[in-house]
C-alpha positions as CSV (number, residue, x, y, z in Angstrom):
1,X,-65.3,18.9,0.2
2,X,-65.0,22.3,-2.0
3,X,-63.5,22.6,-4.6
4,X,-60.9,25.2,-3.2
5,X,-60.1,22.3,0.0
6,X,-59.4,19.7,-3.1
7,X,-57.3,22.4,-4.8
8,X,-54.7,22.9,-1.1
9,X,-54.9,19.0,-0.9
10,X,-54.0,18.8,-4.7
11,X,-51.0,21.3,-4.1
12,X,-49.9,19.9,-0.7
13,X,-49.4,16.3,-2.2
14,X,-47.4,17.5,-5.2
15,X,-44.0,16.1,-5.4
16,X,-43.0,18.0,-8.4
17,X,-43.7,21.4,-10.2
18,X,-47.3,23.0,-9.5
19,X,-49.4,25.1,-12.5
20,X,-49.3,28.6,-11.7
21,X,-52.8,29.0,-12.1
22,X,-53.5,26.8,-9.4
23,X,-51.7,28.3,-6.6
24,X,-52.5,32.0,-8.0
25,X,-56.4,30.8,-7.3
26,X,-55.2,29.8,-3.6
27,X,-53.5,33.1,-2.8
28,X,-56.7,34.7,-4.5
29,X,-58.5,32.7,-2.2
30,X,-56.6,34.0,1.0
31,X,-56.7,37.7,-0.3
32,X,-53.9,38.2,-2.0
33,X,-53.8,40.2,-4.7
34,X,-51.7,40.5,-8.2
35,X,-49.6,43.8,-8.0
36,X,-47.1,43.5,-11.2
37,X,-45.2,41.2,-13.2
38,X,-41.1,41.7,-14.1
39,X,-40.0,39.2,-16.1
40,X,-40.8,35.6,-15.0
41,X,-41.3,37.2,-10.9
42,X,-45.1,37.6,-10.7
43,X,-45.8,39.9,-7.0
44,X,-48.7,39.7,-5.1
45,X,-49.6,41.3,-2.0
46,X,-52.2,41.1,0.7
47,X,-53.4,44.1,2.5
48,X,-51.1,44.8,5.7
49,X,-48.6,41.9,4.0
50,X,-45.3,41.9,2.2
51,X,-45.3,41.4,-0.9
52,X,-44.8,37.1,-2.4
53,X,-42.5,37.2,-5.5
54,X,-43.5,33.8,-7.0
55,X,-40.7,33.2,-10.1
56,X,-42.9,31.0,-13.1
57,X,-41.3,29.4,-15.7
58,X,-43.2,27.4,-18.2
59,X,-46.3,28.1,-16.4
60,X,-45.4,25.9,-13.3
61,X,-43.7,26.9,-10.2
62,X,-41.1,25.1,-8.8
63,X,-41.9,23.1,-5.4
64,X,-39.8,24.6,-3.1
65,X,-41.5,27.9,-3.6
66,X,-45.1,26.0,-3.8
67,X,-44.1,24.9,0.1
68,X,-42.8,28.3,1.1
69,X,-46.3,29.8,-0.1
70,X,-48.0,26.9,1.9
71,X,-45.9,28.0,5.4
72,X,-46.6,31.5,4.8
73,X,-50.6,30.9,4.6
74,X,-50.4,28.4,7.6
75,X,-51.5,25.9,5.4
């Protein structure tokens, strides 16, 4: 198993808050990029995509967005 396959298992079990560093490698991963930063709303976008807003607070992000992200990347 690779290492980015234990990361989407790691993130798919998590019942709480997820570090943001962790789901910004999977949406690297996918080939999504990081546009700009307001505030606490980091944007990324793919090529052809809309843009994610992902909101971070305390360098976690909060698990309803974490499964959102995980729908949109048919994960």
């Amino acid at each position: 198993m690779s290492q980015i396959e234990k990361l989407i298992e790691a993130i798919k079990r998590a019942k709480v808050d997820v570090r943001f560093v962790d789901l910004e490698q999977l949406l690297v991963h996918c080939g999504y990029i990081n546009v700009r930063q307001a505030g606490s709303h980091i944007h990324f976008r793919k090529e052809g995509s809309s843009f994610v807003t992902i909101p971070v607070h305390n360098h976690k992000v909060r698990i309803v967005y974490v499964k959102e992200i995980l729908k949109l990347l048919d994960i």
